[in-house]
N, C-alpha and C positions, 0 to 999 in steps of 0.2 A: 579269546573271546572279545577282550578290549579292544583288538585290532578289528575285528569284523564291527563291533558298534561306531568305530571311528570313521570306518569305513563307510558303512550308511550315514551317517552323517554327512558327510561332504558328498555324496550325490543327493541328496536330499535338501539340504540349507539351500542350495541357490535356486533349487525350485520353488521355496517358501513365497519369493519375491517376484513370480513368474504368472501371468495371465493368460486367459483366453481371448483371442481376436474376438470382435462382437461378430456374429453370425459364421464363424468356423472354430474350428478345434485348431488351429493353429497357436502356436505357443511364445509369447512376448514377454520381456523383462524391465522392470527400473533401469534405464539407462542407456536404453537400447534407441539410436539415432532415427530421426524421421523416416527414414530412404529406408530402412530395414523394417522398419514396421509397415509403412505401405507395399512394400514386397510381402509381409506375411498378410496380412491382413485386407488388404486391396486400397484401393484408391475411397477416401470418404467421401459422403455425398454432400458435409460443408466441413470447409475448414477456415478458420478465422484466428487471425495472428495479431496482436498488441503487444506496444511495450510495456513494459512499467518503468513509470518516471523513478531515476534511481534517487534514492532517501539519501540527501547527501544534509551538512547542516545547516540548519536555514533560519532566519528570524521574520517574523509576522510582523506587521502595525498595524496598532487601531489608533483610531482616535476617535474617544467614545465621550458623547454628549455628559454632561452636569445636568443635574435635575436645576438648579436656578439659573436664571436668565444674569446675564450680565446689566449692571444697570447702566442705563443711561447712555447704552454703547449701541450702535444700528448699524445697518449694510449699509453702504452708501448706493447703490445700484436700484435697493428695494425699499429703502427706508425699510424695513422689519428689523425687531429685536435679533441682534445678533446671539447667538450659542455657542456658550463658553465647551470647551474641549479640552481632554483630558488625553494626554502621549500614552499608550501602554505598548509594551513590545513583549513579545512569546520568543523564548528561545530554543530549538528544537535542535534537537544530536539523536541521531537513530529514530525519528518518531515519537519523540518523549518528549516535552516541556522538562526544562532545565534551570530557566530562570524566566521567572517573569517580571517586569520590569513597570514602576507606573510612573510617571514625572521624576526619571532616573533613581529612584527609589527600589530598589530589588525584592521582592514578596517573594512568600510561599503558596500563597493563593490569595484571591480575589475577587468579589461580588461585583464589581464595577462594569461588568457586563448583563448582569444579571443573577444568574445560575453562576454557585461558585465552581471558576478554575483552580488547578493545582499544579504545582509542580510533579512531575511523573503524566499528565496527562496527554494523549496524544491527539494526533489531528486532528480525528472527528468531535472528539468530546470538546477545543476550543472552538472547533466550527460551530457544533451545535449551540455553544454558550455564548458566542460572538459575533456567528455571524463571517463571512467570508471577511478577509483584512485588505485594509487600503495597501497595503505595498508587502510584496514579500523577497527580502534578499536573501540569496542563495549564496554559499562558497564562491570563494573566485574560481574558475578554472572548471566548476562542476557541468558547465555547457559540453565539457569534454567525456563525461564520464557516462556511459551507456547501462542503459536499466533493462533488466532481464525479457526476454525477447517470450510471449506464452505464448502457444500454438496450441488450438483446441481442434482437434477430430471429431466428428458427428456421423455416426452409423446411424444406419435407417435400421438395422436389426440387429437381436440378439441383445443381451445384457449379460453385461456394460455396453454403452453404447457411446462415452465419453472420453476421449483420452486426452490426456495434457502433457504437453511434451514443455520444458524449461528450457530454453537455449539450444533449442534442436536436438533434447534428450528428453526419453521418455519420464517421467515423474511421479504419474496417479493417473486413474481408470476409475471412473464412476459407470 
């Protein structure tokens, strides 16, 4: 009897993982390549493909104004009071703040933008707090390194009507 349960089992488990083409009964899987799914499913009526920039480790700059004015110091150009400015650097490994850094000084977090950042926090949350940064350097050698390639299919019928392939392999179906 444990042999015949084992048995349904492995014809059944890879099915788990298995779809409907949008507008046929035809039958598709996680992992299964471009070229095979538009043979089951037919040609989509859009397809749009991007990369994603690959997350390699990188460091931000700000440099973020001081509420008092410097005294007695001017533009030369515009005669206007010049604005004293403050070096802050974000340090990112995976998408995460690692160190944050203010006049070589290394923080856990910091209001100096505004809205306090933290260490652990990722891109958008110092975007959001800072603001896009004047200079961002990246690893050396990271020009080299290729970010996963998304390809979306768009059926005009049937649900799901969305499919997203990773790297020329199927992935998820909305």
């Amino acid at each position: 009897m444990l042999k015949l349960w084992n048995l349904i089992f492995l014809l059944i488990a890879p099915a788990s993982f298995a779809w409907f083409c949008p507008g046929n009964f035809n039958v598709i899987q996680e992992g299964d390549p471009i070229e095979k799914v538009k043979k089951q499913c037919g040609t989509p009526s859009a397809e749009k493909t991007t990369e994603e920039e690959p997350d390699v480790p990188q460091e931000w700059q700000y440099y973020v104004a001081v509420n008092q004015p410097y005294q007695a110091t001017y533009t030369p150009s515009t005669n206007a009071p010049a604005i004293a400015t403050i070096k802050m650097s974000v340090t990112f490994i995976q998408g995460k703040a690692i160190n944050i850094s203010v006049e070589n000084q290394s923080l856990t977090s910091t209001s100096l933008c505004g809205p306090t950042i933290s260490t652990g926090d990722g891109y958008a949350s110092i975007t959001r707090a800072c603001g896009k940064p004047i200079f961002i350097q990246k690893q050396q050698g990271s020009e080299n390194i290729k970010g996963n390639m998304i390809t979306e299919f768009t059926y005009p019928t049937g649900r799901p009507n969305l499919l997203v392939f990773f790297n020329g392999r199927l992935k998820d179906v909305r």
